[in-house]
C-alpha positions as protocol buffer text, in pm:
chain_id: "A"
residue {
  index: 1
  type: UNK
  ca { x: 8385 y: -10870 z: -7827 }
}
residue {
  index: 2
  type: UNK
  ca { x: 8066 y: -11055 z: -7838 }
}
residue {
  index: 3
  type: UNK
  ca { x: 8148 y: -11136 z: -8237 }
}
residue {
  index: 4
  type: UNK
  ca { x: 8413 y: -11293 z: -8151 }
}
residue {
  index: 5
  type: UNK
  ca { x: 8301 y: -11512 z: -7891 }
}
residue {
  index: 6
  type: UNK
  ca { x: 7996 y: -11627 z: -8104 }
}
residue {
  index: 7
  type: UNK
  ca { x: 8256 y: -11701 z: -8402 }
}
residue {
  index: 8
  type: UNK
  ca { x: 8399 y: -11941 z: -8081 }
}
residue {
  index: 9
  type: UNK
  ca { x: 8072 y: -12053 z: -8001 }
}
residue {
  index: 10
  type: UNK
  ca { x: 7998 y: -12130 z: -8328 }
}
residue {
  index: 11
  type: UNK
  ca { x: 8285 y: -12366 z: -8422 }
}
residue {
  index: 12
  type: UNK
  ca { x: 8235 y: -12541 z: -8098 }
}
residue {
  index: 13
  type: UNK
  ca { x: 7856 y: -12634 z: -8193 }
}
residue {
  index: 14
  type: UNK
  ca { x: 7994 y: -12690 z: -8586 }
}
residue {
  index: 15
  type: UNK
  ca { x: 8250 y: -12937 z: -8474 }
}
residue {
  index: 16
  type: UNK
  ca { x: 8048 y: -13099 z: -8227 }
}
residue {
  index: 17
  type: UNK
  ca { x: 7805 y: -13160 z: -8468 }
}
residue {
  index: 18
  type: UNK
  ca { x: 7988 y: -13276 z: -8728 }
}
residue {
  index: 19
  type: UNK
  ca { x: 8115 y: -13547 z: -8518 }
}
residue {
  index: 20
  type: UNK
  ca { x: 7773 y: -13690 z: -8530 }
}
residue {
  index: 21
  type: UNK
  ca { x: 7769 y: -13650 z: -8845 }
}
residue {
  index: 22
  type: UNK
  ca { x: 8071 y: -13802 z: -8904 }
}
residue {
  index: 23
  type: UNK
  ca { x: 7959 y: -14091 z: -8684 }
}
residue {
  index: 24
  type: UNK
  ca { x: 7628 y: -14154 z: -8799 }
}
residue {
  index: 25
  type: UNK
  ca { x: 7661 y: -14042 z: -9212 }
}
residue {
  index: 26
  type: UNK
  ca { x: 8009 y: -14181 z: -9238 }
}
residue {
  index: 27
  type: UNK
  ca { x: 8015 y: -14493 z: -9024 }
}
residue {
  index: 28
  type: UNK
  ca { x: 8314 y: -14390 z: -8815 }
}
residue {
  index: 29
  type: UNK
  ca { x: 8361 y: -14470 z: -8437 }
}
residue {
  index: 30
  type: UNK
  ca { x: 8114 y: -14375 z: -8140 }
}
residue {
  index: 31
  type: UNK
  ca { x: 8424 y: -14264 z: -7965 }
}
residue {
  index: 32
  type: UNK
  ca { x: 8419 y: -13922 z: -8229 }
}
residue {
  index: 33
  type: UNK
  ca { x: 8142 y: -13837 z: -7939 }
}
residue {
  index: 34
  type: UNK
  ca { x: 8364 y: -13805 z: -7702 }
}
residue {
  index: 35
  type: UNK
  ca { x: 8535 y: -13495 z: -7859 }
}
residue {
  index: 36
  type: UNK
  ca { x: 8151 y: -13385 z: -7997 }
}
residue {
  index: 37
  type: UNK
  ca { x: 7988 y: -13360 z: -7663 }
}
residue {
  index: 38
  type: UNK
  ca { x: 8305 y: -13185 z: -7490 }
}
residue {
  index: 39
  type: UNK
  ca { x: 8258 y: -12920 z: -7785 }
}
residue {
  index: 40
  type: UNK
  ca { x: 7903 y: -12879 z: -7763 }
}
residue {
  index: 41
  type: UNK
  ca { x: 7912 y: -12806 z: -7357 }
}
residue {
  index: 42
  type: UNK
  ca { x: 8166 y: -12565 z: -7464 }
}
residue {
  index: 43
  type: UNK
  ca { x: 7958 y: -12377 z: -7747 }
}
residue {
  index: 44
  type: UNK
  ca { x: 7674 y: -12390 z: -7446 }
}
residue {
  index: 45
  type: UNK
  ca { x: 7954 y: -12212 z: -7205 }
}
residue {
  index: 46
  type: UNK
  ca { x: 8052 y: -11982 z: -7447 }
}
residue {
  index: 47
  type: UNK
  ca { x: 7680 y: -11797 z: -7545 }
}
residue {
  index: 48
  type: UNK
  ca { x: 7682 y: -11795 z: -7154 }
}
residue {
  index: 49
  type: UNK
  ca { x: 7981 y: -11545 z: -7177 }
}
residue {
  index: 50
  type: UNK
  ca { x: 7786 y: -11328 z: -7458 }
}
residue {
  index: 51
  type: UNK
  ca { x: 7681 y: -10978 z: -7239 }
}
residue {
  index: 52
  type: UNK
  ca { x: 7288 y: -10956 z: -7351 }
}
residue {
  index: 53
  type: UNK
  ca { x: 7030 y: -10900 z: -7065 }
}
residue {
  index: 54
  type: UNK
  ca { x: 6808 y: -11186 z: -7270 }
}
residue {
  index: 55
  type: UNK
  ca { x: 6907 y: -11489 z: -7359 }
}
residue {
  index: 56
  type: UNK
  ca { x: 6683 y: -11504 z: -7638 }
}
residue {
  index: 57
  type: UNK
  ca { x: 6857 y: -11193 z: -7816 }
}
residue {
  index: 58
  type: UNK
  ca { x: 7199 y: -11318 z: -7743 }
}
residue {
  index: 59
  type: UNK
  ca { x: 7073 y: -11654 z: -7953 }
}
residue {
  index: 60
  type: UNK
  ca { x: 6885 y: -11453 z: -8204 }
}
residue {
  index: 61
  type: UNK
  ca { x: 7190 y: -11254 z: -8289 }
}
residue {
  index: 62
  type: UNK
  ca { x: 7460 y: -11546 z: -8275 }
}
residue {
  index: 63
  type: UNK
  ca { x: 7172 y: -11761 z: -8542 }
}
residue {
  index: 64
  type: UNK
  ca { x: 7362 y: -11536 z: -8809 }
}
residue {
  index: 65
  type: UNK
  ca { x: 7756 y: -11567 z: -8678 }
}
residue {
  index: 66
  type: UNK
  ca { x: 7656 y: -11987 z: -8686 }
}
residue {
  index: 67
  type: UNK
  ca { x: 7534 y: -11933 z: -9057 }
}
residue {
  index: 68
  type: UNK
  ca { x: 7857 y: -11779 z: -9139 }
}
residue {
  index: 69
  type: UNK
  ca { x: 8029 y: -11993 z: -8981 }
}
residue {
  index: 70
  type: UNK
  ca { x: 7895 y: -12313 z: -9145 }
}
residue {
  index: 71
  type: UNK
  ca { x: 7941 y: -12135 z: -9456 }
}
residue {
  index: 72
  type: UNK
  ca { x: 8335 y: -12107 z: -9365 }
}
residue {
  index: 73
  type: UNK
  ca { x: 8329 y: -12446 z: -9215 }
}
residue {
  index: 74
  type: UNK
  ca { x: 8167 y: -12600 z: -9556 }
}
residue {
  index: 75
  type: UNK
  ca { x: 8417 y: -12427 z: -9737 }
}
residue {
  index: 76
  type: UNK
  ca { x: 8734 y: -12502 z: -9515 }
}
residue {
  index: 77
  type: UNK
  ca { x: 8738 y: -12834 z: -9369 }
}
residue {
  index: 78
  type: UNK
  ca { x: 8439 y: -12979 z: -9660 }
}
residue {
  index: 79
  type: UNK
  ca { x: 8582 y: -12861 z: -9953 }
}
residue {
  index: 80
  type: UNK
  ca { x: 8285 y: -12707 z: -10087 }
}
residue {
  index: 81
  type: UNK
  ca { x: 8281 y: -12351 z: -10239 }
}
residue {
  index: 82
  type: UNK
  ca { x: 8025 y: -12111 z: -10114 }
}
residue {
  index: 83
  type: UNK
  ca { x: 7807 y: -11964 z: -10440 }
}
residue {
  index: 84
  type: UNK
  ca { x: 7673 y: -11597 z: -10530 }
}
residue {
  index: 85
  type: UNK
  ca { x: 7365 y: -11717 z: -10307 }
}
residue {
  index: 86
  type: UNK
  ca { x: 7541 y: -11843 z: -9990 }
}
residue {
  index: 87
  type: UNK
  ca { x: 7744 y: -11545 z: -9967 }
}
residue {
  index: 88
  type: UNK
  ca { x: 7450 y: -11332 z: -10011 }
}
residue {
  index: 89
  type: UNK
  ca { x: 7239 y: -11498 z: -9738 }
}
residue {
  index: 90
  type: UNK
  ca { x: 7543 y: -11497 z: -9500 }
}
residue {
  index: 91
  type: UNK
  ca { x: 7587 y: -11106 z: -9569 }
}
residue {
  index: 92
  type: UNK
  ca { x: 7205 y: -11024 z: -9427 }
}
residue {
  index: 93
  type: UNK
  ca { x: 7235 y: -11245 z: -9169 }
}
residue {
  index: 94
  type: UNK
  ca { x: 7559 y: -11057 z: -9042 }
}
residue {
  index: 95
  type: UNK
  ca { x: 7344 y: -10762 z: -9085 }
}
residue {
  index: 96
  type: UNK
  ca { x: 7045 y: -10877 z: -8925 }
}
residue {
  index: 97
  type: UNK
  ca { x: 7289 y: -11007 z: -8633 }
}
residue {
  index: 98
  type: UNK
  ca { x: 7490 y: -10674 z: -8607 }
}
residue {
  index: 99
  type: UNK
  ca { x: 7096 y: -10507 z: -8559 }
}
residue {
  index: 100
  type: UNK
  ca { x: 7022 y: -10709 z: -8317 }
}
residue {
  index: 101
  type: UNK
  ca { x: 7316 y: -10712 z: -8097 }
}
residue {
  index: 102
  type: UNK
  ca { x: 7430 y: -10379 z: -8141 }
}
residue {
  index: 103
  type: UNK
  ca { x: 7212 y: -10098 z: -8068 }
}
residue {
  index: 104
  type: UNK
  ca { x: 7200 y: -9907 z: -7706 }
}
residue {
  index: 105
  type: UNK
  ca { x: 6969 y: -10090 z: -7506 }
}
């Protein structure tokens, strides 16, 4: 469960970031904000929901889901293919987020 609500989380902060993005780098409207900042309080509710006594791991461990993520967003909604490399980096850092999040504690 908490994969799936960091893969929420994480295209909550993507999207709300990319509309600053596409406000500041692309010379479009102020009002994409609007949207951005509802997504990013939602991205902020959302690690909330993650069940991790420290709110440090829980960020630690959702680092690697956004990485992903932006990987998937680049790919998706960019247009851009993810090489050899980016697929390998995303791969550890699914590891190294599964490590963190998943053992007893």
């Amino acid at each position: 469960m908490p994969f799936v609500i960091y893969a929420l989380a994480a295209v909550a902060e993507i999207a709300g970031c990319f509309t600053f993005w596409m406000w500041i780098r692309l010379g479009r409207s102020i009002l994409w904000l609007v949207p951005g900042v509802l997504s990013l309080a939602a991205f902020a509710w959302l690690l909330t929901r993650v069940d991790a006594a420290l709110a440090g791991r829980a960020y630690a461990a959702y680092g690697g889901i956004y990485i992903v993520a932006s990987l998937l967003w680049m790919w998706l909604v960019e247009k851009g293919l993810p090489d050899r490399w980016d697929i390998l980096g995303a791969t550890l850092c699914i590891i190294g987020a599964a490590i963190i999040l998943l053992p007893p504690r």
